[in-house]
N, C-alpha and C positions, 0 to 999 in steps of 0.2 A: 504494500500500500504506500503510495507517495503521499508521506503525511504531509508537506511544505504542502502539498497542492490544494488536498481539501483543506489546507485550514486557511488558504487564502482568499476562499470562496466567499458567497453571499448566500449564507445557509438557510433552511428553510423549517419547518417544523414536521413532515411528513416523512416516513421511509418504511419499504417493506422490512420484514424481519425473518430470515430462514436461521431456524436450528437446526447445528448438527448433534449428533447425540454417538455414545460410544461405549462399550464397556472400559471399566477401569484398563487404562495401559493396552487399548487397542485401537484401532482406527476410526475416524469418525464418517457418519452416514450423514445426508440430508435429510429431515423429517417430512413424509408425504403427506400423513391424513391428518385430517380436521384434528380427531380426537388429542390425538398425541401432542401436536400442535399448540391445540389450547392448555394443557396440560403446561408446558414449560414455558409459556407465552403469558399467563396465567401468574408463572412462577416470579416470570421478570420484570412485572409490572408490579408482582408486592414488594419486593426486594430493591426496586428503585424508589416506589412510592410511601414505602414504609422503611425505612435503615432499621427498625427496632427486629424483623422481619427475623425470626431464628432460624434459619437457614441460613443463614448471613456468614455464622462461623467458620460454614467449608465451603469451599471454593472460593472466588472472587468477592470479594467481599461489597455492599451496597457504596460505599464511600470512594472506591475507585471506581465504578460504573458510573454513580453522579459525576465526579471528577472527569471520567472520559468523553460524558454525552455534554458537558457544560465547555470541555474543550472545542466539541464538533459542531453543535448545536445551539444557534444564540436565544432560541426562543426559550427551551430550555435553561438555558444559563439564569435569563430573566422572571422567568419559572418555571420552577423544576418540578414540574410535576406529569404525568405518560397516561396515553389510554388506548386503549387498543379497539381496531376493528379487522372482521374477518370474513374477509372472501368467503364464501362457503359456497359458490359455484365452482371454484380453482380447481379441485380437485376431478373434475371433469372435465378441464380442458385440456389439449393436446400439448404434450411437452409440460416443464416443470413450469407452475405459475404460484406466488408465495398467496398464503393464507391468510399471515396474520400482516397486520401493520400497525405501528408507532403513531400516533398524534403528538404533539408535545406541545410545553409552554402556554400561551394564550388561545391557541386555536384550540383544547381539549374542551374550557366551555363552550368556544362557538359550537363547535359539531356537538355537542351535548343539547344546547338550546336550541339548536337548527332542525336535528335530526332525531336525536335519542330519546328527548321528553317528548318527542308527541305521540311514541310509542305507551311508555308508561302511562301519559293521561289517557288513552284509546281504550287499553285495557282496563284502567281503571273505571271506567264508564260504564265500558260492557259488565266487568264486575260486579258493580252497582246496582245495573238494570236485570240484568242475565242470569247473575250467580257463576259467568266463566268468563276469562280473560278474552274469548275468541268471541271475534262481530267482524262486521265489512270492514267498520274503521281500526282496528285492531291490525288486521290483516293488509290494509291499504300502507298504512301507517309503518309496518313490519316491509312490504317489499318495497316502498319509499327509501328505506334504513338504506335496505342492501342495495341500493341502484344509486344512488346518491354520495351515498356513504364511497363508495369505491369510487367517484368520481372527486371526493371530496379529496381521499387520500394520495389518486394519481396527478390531481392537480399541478400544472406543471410552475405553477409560482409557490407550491409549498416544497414540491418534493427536492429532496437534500441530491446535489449534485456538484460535481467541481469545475472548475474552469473551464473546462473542454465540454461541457455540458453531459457527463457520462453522468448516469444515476447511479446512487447508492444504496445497498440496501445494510443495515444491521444483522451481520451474520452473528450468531451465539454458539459457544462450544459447551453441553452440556455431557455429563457422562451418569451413569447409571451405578445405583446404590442398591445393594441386594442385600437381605439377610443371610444368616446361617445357611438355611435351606436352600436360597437362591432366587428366593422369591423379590419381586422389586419393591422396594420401600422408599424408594425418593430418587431426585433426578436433582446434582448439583451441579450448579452453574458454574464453572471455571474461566471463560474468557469472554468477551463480547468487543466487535470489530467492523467500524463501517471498511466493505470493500464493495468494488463496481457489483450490481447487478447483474448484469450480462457482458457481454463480451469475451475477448480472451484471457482480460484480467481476474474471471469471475472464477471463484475455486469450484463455483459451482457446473461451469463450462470444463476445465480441469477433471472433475470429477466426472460425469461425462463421456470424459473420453480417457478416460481411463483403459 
């Protein structure tokens, strides 16, 4: 990664986020499905947004993640606060397309106010009247989220890029925690890295062609 170069950009507040994940002292994979996804995506949003977060002790700890996102990221820096939205089409489209994505800084209430509550008051209404979260408006309100929503994140005045105009996305190195038996008990976060999204610099292209 040429660090001189993204940081001499004019950063933005959006970026995809692809996890790799690994067993202890083996190689790391890209994460494909929703679930998984949300699971360590999940992980990285308490851990940045709470430091008290007790997961914090192993791996990378919240205090150099803040530190690293406040270097990359000036929205962030001026509030440090993340939230996440997730493709949940992706996984059907052709070739690798990321799941989750980053909000940051001031824009996390825009797209909250914009997008996110008029989901909550819809169902709340229906609730009301219905006895269930589900009505037209509920449901109008829910694929509004997701159509918008992804337009909100790929916006190309938010999304974090550098000079040459290549995007970035937030890659994460997590590895896998197992008990005695083998069974999995938690998934700790060790590294987190803006590098290009695609191209030839993309570990994910890399990986690929492997």
């Amino acid at each position: 990664m040429n660090i001189n170069k993204i940081q001499s950009t004019n950063f933005k507040s959006t970026y995809p986020v692809v996890h790799w994940l690994a067993e202890s002292n083996s190689s790391y994979a890209p994460v494909a499905g929703l679930e998984l996804t949300k699971k360590l995506q999940q992980k990285l949003v308490r851990t940045i947004n709470k430091p008290s977060y007790p997961n914090n002790l192993s791996g990378i700890t919240a205090a150099r993640i803040k530190e690293y996102l406040k270097l990359k990221d000036i929205d962030f820096r001026n509030n440090p606060i993340v939230r996440s939205f997730y493709d949940r089409q992706a996984g059907g489209k052709q070739g690798f397309t990321p799941i989750s994505y980053m909000i940051s800084g001031d824009d996390v209430q825009l797209f909250e106010n914009v997008l996110a509550k008029d989901i909550g008051r819809a169902k709340g209404m229906a609730r009301d009247i219905f006895g269930t979260t589900r009505s037209a408006e509920s449901m109008n309100a829910i694929i509004t989220y997701i159509k918008q929503g992804l337009n909100f994140v790929n916006n190309k005045s938010r999304r974090i890029k550098d000079s040459g105009g290549v995007k970035y996305a937030l890659h994460t190195k997590f590895e896998t925690v197992r008990n005695k038996s083998g069974k999995i008990k938690d998934y700790r976060l060790v590294d987190v890295r803006f590098l290009p999204e695609r191209g030839s610099s993309s570990p994910l292209e890399r990986y690929k062609n492997m």
